[in-house]
N, C-alpha and C positions, 0 to 999 in steps of 0.2 A: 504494500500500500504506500503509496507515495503521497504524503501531507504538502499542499503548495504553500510557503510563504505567504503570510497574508497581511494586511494592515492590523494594527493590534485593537483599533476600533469594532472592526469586524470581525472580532471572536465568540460573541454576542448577540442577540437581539436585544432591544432597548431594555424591554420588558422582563426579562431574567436575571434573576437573584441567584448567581451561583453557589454562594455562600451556603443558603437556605434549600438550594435543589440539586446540589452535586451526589453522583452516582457511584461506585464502585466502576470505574475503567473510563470517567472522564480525564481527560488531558484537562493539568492545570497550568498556568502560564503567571512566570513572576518578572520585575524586572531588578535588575540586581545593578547594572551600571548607568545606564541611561530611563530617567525619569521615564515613565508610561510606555516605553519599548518592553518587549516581550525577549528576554534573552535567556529563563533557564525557564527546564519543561520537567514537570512529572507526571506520574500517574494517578488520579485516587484512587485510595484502596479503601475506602469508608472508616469510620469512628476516628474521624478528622485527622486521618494517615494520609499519605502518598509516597511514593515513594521516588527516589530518582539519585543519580549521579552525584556521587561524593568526589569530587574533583582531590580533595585535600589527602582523599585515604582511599583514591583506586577502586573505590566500590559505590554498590549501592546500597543505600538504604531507607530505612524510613525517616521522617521527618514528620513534624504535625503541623498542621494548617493555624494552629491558633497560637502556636509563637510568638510572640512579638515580632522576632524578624520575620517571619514571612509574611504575618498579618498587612504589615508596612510595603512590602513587599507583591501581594499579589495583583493583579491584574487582569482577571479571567480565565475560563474556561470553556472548553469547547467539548463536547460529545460527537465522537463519529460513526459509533457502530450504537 
């Protein structure tokens, strides 16, 4: 499956609260260097998990969505399947 690059506007409809409606295997989208750009990506895995790329330690793993940093941090999500 190949994901296109997208506007990070458009990861969304107006109307969705991802916060409040996230699924087990939605992509979540955070941005970490540039304000409201979308540069790191994980997965959810529910009970406000996801998981994704540990740059620091070679692996993956989980991380929780209500963090502070990531809270600051997220930007959307998108469901594909």
């Amino acid at each position: 499956m190949v994901i296109e690059k997208k506007n990070t506007a458009d990861l969304l409809p107006a109307d969705y609260n991802p916060r409040k409606d996230l699924k087990p295997g939605d992509v979540v989208f955070f941005s970490i260097d540039t304000e409201g750009k979308a540069e790191y990506v994980g997965i959810y895995i529910g009970g406000d998990t996801f998981i994704a790329a540990r740059s620091s330690q070679n692996s993956v793993g989980e991380l929780y969505m209500s963090s502070s940093y990531w809270q600051e941090r997220y930007v959307g999500a998108r469901r594909y399947f």
